[in-house]
C-alpha positions in Angstrom: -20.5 20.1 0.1 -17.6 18.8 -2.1 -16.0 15.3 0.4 -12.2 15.8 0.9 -11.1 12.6 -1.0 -6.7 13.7 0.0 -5.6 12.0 -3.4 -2.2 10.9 -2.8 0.3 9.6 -5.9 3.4 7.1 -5.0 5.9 6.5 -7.7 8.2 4.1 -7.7 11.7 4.4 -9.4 14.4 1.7 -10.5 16.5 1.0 -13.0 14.3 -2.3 -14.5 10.8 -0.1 -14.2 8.5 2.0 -13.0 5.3 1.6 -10.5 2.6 4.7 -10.0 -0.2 4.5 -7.3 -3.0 6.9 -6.2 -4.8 6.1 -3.0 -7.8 8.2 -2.5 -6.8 9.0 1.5 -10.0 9.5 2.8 -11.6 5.9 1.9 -8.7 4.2 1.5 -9.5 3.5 -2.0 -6.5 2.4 -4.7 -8.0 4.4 -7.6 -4.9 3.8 -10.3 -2.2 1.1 -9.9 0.4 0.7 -12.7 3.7 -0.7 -13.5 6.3 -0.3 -16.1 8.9 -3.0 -16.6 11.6 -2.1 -18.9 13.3 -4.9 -21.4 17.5 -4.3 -19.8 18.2 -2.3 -16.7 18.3 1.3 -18.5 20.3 4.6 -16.9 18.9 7.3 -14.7 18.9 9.4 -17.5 16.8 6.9 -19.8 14.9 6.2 -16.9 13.8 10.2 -16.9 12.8 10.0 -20.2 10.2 6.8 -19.5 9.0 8.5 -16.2 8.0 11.3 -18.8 6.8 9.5 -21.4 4.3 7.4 -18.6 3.3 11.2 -17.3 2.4 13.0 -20.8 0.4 9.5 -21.5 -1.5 8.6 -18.7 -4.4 10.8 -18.0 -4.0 10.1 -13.9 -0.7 11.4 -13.7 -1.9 14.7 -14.7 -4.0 15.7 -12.0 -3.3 17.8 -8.6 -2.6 15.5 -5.6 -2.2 16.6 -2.1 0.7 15.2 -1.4 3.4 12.8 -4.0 6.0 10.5 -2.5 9.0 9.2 -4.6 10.7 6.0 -4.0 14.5 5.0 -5.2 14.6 1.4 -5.6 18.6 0.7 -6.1 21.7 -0.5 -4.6 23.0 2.5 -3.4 22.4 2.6 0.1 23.3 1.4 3.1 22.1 1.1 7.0 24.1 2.9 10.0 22.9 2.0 13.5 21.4 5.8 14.3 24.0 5.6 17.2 26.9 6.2 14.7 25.4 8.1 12.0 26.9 11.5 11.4 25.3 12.9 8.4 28.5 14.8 7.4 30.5 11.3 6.6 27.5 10.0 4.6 30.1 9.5 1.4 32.1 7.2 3.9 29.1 4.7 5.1 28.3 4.2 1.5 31.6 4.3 -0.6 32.7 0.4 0.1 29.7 -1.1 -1.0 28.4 1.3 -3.5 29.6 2.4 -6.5 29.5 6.2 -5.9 30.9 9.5 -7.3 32.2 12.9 -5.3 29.0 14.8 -7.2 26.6 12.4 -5.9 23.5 13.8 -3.8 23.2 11.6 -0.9 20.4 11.5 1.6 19.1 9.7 4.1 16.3 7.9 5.8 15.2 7.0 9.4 13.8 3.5 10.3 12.8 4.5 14.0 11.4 0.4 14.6 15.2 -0.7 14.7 17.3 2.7 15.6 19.2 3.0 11.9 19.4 5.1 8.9 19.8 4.2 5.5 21.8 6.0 3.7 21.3 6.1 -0.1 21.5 8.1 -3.1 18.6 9.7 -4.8 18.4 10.2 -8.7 18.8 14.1 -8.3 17.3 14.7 -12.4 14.4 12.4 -11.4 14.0 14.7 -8.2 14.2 17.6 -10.4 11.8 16.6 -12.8 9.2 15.5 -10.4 9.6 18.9 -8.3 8.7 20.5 -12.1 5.8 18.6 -12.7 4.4 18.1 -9.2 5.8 20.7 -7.0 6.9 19.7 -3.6 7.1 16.5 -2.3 9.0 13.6 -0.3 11.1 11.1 -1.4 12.4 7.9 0.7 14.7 4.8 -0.1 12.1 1.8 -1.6 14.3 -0.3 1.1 13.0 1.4 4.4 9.7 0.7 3.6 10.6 -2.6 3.1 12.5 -2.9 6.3 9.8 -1.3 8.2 7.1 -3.0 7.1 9.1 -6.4 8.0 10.1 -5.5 11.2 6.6 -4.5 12.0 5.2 -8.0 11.1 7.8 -9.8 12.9 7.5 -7.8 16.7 7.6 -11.2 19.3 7.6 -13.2 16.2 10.2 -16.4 17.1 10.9 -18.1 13.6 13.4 -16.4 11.4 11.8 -14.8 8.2 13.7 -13.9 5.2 11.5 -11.2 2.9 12.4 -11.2 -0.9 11.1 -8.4 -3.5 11.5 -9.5 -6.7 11.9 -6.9 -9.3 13.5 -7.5 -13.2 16.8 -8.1 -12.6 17.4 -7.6 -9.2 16.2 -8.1 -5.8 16.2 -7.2 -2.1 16.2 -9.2 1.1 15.7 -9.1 3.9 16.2 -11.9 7.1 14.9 -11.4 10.6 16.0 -13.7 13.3 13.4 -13.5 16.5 12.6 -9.8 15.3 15.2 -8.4 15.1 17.1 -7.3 11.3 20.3 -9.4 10.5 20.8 -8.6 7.0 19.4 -6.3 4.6 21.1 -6.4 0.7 20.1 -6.2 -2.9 21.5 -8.5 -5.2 21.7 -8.2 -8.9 20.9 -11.6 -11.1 20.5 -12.6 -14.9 19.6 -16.3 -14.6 18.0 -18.5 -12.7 21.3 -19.5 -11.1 22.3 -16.4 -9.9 18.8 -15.8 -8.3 19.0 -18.8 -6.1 22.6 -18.6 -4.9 22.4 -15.2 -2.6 19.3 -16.8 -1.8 21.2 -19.8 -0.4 24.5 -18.5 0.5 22.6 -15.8 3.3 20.8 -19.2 4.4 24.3 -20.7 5.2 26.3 -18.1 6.9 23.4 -16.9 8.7 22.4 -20.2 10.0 19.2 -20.2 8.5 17.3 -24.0 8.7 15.6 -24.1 5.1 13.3 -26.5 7.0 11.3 -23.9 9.1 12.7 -20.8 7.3 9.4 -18.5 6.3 10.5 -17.1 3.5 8.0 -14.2 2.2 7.7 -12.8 -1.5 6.5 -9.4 -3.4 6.9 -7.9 -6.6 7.4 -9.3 -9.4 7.4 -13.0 -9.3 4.2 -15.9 -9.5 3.6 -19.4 -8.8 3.8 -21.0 -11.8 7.4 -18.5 -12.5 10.6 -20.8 -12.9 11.9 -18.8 -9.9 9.7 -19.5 -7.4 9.5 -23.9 -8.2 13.5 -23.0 -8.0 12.9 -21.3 -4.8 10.4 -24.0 -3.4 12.7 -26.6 -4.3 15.0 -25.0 -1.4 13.1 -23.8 1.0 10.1 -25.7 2.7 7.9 -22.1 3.6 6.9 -20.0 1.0 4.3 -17.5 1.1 3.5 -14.3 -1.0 3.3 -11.1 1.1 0.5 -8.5 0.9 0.6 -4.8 1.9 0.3 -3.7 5.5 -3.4 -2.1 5.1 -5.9 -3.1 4.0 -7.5 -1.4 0.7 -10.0 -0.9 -1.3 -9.4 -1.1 -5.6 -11.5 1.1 -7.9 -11.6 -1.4 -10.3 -11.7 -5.7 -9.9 -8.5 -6.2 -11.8 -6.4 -4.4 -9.2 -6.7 -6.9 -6.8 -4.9 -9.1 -8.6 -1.2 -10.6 -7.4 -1.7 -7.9 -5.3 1.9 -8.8 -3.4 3.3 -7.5 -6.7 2.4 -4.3 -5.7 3.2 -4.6 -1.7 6.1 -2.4 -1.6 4.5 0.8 -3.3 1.4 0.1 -1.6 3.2 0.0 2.0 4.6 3.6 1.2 1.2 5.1 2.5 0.9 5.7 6.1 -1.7 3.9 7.9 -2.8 7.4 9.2 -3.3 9.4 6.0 
């Protein structure tokens, strides 16, 4: 009798890349891990044409999964406390710190751990495309699996945490005092300058001590990267985070700077 191996296929989308994951459900097993980084922070629409570039040319992408989940990595989202969210004023939670248009498609997520929603705005021609290629599927912000996965490690936690995923040309924090979020935000950068001032700004008016500060990192950022000795030279506590689960890779190579990888691989539930 043919095993039930659920094959499952996450893919990743922002404007500096691409990441595409299939976990074999049944063993846990990371069968095909893959990112794309692009040279300048491209469009949606030249973004659509790499995601179908990656799909004609790799094999993997071409096979039947049983279920695909699609991730939006941008800025263009924001968190209500689930108390004040009404889904018809969506435009309105998003339209003073976003840069948004009246044809825009926005949607929403639920981060049950903290009572919010995160508002955001998919890529509707990515949606489209992937709906073509793959049939139905899901698709959720890249930031509430960040923020859930955070909150998560930090339940009765006391020292404050600040969680940074680094991605070409931008990144998103996160700072947890205690447990609980105060600040979630994706900031844009071009030098090494940039990348450490939001960095230490949030530290100031949040009241952070840089001393005892845990500051956790993912994506794509090393130890021997300028950014990170920049970083350290800051900040007393650095650590690189790895996903919530523990997996298995098909192949040795994968296991590799595996925190590079956290977010996408944090996108599968523990129960599948």
């Amino acid at each position: 009798m043919e095993s039930i191996l659920l094959k499952k296929l996450s893919i990743q989308i922002s404007l500096s890349g691409l990441s595409f994951c299939i976990l074999n459900g049944a063993d846990r097993k990371v069968v095909y891990l893959k990112r794309f980084d692009f040279k300048t922070k491209l469009t949606p629409e030249a973004v659509l044409e790499h995601l179908k570039n990656a799909i004609a040319e790799e094999s993997s992408l071409n096979e039947t999964f049983d279920s695909v989940l699609v991730l939006f990595q941008n800025e263009l989202s924001n968190l209500v406390p689930e108390k004040f969210f009404n889904e018809a004023h969506s435009a309105d939670y998003l339209k003073f710190s976003s840069k948004i248009i009246k044809t825009d498609f926005i949607s929403h997520d639920t981060i049950a751990a903290n009572k919010s929603v995160n508002v955001f705005v998919p890529y509707v021609n990515i949606n489209n495309y992937i709906f073509e290629i793959y049939g139905a599927f899901e698709y959720k912000h890249a930031a509430t699996i960040l923020i859930e996965h955070a909150l998560k490690n930090e339940v009765d936690v006391e020292e404050d945490h600040m969680y940074l995923n680094i991605a070409p040309f931008h990144y998103e924090m996160v700072v947890l005092k205690q447990g609980q979020l105060q600040l979630y935000n994706s900031f844009e950068y071009t030098t090494s300058e940039d990348f450490i001032y939001y960095i230490l700004f949030a530290v100031e008016q949040l009241k952070l001590n840089p001393e005892n500060l845990k500051v956790k990192l993912s994506g794509t950022i090393e130890k021997d990267d300028p950014l990170y000795k920049l970083l350290y030279t800051y900040i007393r506590f650095v650590a690189f985070e790895h996903p919530s689960e523990k997996f298995t890779f098909d192949q040795l190579d994968l296991q590799v700077s595996k925190h590079q990888h956290t977010l996408i691989l944090n996108s599968f539930n523990p129960c599948e």
